[in-house]
N, C-alpha and C positions, 0 to 999 in steps of 0.2 A: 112813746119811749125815746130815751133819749141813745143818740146816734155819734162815738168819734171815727171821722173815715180813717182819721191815721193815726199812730207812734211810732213816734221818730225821735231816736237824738242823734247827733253829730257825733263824730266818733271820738272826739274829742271829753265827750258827759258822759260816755259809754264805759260800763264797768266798775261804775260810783257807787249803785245802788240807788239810781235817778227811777231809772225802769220799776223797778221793785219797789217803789214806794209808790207810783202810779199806779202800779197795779192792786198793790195793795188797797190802796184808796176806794178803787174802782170796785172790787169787793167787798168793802167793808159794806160802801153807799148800794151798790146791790142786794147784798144781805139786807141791811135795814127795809128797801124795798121790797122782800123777797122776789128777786129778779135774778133770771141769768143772766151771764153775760156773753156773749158769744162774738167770734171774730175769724177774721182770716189771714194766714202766715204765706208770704210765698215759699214754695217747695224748695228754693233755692237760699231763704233768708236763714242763717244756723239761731234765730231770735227763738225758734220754734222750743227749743229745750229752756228756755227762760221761761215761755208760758206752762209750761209742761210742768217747770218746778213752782208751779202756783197752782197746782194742780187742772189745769186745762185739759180735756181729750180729746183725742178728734174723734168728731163727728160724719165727717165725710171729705169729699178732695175732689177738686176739678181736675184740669189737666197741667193748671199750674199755682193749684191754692190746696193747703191743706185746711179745714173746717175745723174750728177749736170751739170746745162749750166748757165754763165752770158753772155748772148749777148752782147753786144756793141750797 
């Protein structure tokens, strides 16, 4: 399975529609796999409603990560 530890932009690419096209991406290429994709947000990053409007939900939560799945 294929593994990215991070997303990231600078704040600078932030709010482009940079995000949302990776993500996009990352699901389309999952679906064709059918694969999920599953990931972790810190509880402190406001990124968490980005994924969420991509349809992610959480799946569970550490003490400082919430657990995000989009199924396929």
């Amino acid at each position: 399975p294929a593994e990215t530890a991070r997303l990231e932009l600078v704040p600078r690419w932030q709010r482009q529609g940079i995000g949302s096209a990776i993500i996009r991406a990352v699901q389309a290429r999952a679906a064709e796999l059918a694969r999920p994709v599953t990931l972790q947000v810190l509880k402190v990053n406001p990124s968490r409603t980005l994924w969420e409007r991509h349809g992610f939900h959480q799946v569970g939560e550490t003490e400082t990560h919430y657990q995000m799945a989009w199924p396929t």
